[in-house]
C-alpha atoms as an extended CHARMM CRD file, in Angstrom:
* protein
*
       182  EXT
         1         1  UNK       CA              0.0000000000        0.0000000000        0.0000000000  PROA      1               0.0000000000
         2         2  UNK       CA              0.9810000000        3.4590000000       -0.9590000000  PROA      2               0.0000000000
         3         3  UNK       CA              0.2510000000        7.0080000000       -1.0730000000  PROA      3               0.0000000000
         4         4  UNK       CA             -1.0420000000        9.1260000000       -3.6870000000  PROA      4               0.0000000000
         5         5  UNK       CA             -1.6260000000       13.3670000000       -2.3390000000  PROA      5               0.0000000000
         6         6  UNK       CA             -1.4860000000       11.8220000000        0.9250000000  PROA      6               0.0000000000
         7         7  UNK       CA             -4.8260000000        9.6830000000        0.0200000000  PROA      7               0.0000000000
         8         8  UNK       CA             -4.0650000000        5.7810000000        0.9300000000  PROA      8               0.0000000000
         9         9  UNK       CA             -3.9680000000        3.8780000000       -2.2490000000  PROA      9               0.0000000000
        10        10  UNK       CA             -3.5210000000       -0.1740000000       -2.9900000000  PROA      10              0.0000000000
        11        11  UNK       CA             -2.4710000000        0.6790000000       -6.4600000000  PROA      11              0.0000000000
        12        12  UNK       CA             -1.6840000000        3.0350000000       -9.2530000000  PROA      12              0.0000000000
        13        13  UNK       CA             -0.0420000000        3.3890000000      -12.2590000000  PROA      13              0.0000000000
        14        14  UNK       CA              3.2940000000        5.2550000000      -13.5540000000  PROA      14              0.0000000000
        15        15  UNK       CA              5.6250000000        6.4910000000      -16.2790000000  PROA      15              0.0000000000
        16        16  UNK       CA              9.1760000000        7.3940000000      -15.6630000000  PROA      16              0.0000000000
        17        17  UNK       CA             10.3390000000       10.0350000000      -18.1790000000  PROA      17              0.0000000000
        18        18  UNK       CA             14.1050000000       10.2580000000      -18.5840000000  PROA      18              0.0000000000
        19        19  UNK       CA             15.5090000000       14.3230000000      -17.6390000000  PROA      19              0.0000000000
        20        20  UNK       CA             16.4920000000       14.2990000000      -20.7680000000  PROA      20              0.0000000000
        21        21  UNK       CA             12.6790000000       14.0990000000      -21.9990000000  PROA      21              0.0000000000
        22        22  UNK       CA             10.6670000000       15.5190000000      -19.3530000000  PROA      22              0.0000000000
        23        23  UNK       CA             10.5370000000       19.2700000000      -21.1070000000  PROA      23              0.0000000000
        24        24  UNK       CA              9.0370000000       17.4470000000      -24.5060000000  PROA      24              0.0000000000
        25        25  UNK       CA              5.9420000000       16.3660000000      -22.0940000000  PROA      25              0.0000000000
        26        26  UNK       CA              2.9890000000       18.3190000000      -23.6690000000  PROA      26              0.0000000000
        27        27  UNK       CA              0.5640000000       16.2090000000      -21.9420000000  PROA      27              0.0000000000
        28        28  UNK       CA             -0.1960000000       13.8620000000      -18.9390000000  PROA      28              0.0000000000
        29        29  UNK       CA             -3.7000000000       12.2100000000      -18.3010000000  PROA      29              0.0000000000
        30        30  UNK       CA             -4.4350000000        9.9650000000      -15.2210000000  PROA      30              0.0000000000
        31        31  UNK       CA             -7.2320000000        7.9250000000      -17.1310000000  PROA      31              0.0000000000
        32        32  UNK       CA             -8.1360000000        6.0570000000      -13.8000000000  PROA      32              0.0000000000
        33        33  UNK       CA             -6.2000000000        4.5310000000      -10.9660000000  PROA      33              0.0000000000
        34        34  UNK       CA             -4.7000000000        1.9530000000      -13.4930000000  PROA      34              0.0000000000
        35        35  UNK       CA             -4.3830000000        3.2950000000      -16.7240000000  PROA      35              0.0000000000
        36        36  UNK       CA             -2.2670000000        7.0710000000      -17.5570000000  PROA      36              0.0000000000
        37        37  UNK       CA             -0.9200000000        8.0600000000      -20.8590000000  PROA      37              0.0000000000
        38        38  UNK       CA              1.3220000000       10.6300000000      -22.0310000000  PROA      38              0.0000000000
        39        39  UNK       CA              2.5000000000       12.2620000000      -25.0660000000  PROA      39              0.0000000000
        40        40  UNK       CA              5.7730000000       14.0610000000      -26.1200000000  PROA      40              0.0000000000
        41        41  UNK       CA              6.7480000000       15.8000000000      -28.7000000000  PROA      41              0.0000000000
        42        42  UNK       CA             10.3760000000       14.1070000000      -30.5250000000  PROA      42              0.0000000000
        43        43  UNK       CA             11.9940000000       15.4200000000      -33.2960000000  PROA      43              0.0000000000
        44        44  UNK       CA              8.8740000000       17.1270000000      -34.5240000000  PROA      44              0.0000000000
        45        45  UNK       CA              6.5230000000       14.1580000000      -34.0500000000  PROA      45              0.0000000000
        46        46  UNK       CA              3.8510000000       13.0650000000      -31.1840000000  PROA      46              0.0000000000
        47        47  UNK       CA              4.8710000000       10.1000000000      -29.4230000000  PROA      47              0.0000000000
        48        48  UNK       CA              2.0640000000        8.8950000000      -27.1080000000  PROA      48              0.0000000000
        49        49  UNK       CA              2.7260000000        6.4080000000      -24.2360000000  PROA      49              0.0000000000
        50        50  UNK       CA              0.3100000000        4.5150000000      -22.6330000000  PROA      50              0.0000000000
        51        51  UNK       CA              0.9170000000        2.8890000000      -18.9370000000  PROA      51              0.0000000000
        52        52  UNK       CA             -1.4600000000        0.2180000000      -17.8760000000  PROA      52              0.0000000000
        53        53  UNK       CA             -1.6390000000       -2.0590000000      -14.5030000000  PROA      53              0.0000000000
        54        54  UNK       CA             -3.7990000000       -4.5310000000      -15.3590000000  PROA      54              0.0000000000
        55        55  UNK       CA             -6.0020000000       -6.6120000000      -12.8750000000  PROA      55              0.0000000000
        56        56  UNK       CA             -4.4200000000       -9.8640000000      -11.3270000000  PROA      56              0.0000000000
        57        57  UNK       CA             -6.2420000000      -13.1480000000      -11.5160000000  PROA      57              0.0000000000
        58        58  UNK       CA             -8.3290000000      -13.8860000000       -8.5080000000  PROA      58              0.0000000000
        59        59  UNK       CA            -10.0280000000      -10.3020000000       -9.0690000000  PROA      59              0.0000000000
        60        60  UNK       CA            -13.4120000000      -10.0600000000       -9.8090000000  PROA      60              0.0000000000
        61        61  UNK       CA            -15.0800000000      -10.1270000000      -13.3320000000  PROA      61              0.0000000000
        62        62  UNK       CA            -16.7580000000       -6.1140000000      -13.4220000000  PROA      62              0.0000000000
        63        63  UNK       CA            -13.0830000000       -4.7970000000      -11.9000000000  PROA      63              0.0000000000
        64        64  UNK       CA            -11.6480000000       -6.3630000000      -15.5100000000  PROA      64              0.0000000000
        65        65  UNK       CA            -14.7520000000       -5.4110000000      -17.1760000000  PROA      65              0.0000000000
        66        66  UNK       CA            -13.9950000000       -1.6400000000      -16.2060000000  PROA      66              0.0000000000
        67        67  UNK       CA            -10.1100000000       -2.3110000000      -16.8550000000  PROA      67              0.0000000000
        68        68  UNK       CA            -10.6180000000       -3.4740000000      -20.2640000000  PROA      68              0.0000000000
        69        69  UNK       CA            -13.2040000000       -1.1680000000      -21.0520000000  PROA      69              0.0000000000
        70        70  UNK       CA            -11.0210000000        2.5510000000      -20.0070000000  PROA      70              0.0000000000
        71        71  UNK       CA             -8.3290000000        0.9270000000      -21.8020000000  PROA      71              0.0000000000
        72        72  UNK       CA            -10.3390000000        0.8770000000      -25.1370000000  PROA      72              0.0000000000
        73        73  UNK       CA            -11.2730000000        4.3160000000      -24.5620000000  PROA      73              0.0000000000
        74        74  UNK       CA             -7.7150000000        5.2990000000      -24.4170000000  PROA      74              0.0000000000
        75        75  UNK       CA             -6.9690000000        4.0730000000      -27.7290000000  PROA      75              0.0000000000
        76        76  UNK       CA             -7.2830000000        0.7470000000      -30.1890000000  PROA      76              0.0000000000
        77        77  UNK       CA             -4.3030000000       -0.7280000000      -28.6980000000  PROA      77              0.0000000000
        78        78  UNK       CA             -4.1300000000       -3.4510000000      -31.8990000000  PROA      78              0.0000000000
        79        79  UNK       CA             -3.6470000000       -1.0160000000      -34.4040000000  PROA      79              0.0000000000
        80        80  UNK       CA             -1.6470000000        1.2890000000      -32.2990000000  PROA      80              0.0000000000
        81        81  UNK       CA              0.6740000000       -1.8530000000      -32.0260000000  PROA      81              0.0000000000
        82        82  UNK       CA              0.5610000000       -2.2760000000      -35.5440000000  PROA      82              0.0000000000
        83        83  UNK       CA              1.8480000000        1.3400000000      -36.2820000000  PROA      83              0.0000000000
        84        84  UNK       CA              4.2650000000        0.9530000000      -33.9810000000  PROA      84              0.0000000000
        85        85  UNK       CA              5.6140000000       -2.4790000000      -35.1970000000  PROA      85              0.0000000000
        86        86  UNK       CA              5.1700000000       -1.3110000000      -38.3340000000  PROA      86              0.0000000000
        87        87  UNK       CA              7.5980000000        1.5740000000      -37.6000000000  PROA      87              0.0000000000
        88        88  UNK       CA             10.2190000000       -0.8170000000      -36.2540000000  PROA      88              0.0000000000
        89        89  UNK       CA             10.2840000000       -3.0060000000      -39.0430000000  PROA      89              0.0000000000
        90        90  UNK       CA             10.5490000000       -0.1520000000      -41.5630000000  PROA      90              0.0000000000
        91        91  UNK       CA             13.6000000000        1.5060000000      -39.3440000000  PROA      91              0.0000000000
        92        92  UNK       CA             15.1200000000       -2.1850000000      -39.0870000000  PROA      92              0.0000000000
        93        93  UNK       CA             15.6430000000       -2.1580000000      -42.5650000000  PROA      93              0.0000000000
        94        94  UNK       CA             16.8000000000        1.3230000000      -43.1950000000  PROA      94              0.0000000000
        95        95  UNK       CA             19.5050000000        0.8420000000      -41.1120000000  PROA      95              0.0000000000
        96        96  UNK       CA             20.2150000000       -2.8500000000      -41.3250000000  PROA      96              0.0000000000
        97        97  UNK       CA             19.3800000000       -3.7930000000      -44.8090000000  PROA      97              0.0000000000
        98        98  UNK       CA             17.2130000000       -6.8290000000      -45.8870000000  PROA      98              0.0000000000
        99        99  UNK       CA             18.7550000000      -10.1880000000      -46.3250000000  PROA      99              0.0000000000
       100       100  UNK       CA             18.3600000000      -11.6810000000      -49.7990000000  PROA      100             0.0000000000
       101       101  UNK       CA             19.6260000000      -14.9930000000      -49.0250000000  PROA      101             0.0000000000
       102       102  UNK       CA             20.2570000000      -17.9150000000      -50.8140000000  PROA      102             0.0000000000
       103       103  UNK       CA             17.4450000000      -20.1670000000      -51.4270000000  PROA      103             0.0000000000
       104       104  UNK       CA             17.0340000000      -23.3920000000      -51.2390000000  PROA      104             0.0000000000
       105       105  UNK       CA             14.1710000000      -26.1110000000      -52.2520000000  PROA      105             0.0000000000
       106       106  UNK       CA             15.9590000000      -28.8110000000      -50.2990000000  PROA      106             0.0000000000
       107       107  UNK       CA             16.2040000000      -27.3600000000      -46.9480000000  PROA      107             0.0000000000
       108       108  UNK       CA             14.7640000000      -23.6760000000      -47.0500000000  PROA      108             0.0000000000
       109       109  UNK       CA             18.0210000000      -21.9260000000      -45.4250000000  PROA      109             0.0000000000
       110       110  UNK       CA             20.0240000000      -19.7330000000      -47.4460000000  PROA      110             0.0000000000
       111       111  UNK       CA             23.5650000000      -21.3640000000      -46.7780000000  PROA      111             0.0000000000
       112       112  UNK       CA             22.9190000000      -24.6510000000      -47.7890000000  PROA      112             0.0000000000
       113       113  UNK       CA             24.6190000000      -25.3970000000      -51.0190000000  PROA      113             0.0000000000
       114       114  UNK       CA             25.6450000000      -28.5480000000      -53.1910000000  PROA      114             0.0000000000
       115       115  UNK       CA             28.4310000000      -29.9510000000      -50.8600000000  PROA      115             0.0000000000
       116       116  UNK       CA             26.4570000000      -29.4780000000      -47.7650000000  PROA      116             0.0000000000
       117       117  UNK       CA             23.6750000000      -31.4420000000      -49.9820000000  PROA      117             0.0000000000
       118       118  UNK       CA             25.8470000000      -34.3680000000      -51.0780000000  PROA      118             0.0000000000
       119       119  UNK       CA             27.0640000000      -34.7440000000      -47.2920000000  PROA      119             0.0000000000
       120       120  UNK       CA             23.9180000000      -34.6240000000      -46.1630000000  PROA      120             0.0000000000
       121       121  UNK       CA             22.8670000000      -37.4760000000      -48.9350000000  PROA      121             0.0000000000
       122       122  UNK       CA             25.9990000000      -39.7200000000      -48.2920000000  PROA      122             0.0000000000
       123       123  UNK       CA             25.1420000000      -39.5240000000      -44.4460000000  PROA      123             0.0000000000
       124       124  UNK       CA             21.4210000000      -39.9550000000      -44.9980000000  PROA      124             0.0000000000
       125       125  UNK       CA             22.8420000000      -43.1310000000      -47.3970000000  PROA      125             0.0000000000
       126       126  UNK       CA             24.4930000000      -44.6770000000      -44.7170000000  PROA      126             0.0000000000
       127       127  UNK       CA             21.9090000000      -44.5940000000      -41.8640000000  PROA      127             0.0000000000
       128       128  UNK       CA             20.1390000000      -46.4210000000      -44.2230000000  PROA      128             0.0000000000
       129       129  UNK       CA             23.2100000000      -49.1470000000      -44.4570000000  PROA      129             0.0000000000
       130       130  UNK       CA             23.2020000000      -49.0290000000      -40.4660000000  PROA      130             0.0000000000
       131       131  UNK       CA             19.6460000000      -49.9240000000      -40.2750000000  PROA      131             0.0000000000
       132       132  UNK       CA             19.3420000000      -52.1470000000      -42.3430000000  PROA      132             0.0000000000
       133       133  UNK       CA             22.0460000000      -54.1630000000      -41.9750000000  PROA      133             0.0000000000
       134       134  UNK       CA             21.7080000000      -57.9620000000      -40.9750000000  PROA      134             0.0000000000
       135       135  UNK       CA             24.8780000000      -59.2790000000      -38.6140000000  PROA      135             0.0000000000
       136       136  UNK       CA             27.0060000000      -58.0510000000      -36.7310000000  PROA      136             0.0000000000
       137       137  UNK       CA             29.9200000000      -57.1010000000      -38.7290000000  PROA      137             0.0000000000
       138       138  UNK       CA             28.0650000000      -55.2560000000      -41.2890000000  PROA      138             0.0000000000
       139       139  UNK       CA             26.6210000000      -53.5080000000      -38.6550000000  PROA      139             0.0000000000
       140       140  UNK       CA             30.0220000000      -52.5370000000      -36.9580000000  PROA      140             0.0000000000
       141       141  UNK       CA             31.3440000000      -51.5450000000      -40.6300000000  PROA      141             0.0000000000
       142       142  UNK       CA             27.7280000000      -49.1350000000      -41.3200000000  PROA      142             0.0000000000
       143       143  UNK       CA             28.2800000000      -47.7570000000      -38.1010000000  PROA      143             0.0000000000
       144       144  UNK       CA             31.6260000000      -46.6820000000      -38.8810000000  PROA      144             0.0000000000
       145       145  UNK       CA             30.9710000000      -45.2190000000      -42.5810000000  PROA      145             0.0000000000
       146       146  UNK       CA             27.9620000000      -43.4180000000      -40.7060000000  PROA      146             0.0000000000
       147       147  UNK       CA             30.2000000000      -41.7650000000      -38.0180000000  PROA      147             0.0000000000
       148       148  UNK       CA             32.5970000000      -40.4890000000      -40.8290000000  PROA      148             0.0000000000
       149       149  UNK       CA             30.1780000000      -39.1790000000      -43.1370000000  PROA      149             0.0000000000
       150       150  UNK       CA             28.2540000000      -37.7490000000      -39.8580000000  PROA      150             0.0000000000
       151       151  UNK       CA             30.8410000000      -36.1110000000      -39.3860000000  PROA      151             0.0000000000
       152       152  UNK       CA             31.7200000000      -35.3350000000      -43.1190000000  PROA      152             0.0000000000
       153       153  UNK       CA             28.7610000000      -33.7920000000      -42.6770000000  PROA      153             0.0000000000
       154       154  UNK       CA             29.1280000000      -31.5500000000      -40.0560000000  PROA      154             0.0000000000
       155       155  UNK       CA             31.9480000000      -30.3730000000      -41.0090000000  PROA      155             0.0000000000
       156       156  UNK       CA             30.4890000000      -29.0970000000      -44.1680000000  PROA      156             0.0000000000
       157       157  UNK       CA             27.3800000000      -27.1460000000      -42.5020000000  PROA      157             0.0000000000
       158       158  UNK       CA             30.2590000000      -25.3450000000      -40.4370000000  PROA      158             0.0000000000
       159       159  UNK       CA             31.9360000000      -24.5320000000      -43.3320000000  PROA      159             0.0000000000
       160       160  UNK       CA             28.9440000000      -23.6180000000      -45.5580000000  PROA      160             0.0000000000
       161       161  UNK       CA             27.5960000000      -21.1380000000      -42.3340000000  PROA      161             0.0000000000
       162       162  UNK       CA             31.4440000000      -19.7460000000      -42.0660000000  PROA      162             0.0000000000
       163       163  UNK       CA             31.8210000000      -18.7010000000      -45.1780000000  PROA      163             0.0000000000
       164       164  UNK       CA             28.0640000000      -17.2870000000      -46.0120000000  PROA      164             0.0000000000
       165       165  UNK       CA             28.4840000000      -15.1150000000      -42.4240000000  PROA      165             0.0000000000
       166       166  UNK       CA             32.1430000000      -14.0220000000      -43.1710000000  PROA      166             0.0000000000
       167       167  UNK       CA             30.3000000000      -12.4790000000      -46.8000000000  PROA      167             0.0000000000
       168       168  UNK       CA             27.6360000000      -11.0140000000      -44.5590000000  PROA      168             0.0000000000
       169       169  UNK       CA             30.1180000000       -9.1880000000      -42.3910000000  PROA      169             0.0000000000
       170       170  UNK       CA             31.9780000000       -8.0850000000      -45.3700000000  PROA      170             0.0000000000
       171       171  UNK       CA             29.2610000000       -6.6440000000      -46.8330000000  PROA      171             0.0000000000
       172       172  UNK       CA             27.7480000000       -5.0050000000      -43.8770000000  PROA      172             0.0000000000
       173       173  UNK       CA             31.4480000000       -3.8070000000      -42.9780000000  PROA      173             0.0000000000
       174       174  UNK       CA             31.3150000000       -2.4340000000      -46.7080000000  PROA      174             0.0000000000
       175       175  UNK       CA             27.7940000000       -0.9110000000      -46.3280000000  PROA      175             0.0000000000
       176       176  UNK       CA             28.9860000000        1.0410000000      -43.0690000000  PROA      176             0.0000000000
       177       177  UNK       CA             32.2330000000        2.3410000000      -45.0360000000  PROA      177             0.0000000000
       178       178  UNK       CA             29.8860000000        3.3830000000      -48.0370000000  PROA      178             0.0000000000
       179       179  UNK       CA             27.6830000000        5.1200000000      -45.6110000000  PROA      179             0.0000000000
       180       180  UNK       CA             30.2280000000        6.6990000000      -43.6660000000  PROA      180             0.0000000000
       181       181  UNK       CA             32.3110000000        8.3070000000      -47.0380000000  PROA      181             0.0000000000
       182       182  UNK       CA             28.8040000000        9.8810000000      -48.2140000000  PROA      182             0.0000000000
């Protein structure tokens, strides 16, 4: 329990503005005891935050009722989020770029390529040896070919994601430089 003007209160609501920020406050609205919003002005646009403390479980039905229902009234929080991913995706790529990838109808990730895909065959080849393979010896021989080309195998993913991420970095390191000279 804590107080709010000296008035007793179970709970309330909040939003810490940085010092930074607090003079680009144009507004501040207690909505009710667990909902507030406020709205800033940054770099010539209106940013508007909204701070909710929603109802535990165990509460009763009408106290959400009333929760959900000042909320809506405060805004339609789906397609607020949807602006607001929606700005986040669109800055993402600004500054980062989209990936074009390599694509693949084998295994839909854009650094397999053909050796990965013939390791990946000759392994899948010889689990198929292992399992089906009727005494003992032939079983001990499968099992070996399958460790090797397991491995084989391995071995080529590693060097398939090594070299596709070291041309990633190079680019990006490249796209910085180019960025930087303008």
């Amino acid at each position: 329990m804590g107080t709010s003007c000296g008035t007793p209160v179970v709970r309330g609501v909040g939003i810490l503005v940085d010092e930074e920020l607090r003079g680009q406050v144009v507004e501040v609205k207690k909505v009710s005891d667990r909902v507030m919003t406020i709205k800033l002005i940054v770099g010539g646009s209106s940013l508007n935050i909204c701070s909710a403390y929603a109802p535990k479980a165990g509460l009763d039905e009408e106290e959400k009722k009333r929760f959900w229902e000042v909320l809506d009234e405060v805004g339609d929080v789906d397609s607020t989020w949807d602006r607001a991913a929606g700005c986040i995706k669109e800055s993402t790529r600004e500054v980062l770029g989209v990936s074009r990838g390599w694509s693949s109808k084998y295994q839909g990730v854009w650094w397999w390529n053909e050796d990965v895909k013939k390791k990946m065959e000759t392994k899948k080849a010889a689990y198929v040896k292992l399992v089906e393979s009727k005494d003992e010896e032939e079983k001990r021989v499968s099992r070996e070919e399958y460790k090797l080309a397991k491995k084989e195998a391995k071995l080529a993913v590693i060097a398939a994601k090594t070299a596709t991420f070291e041309i990633l970095i190079e680019e990006s390191q490249q796209g910085v430089s180019d960025k930087l000279e303008v």
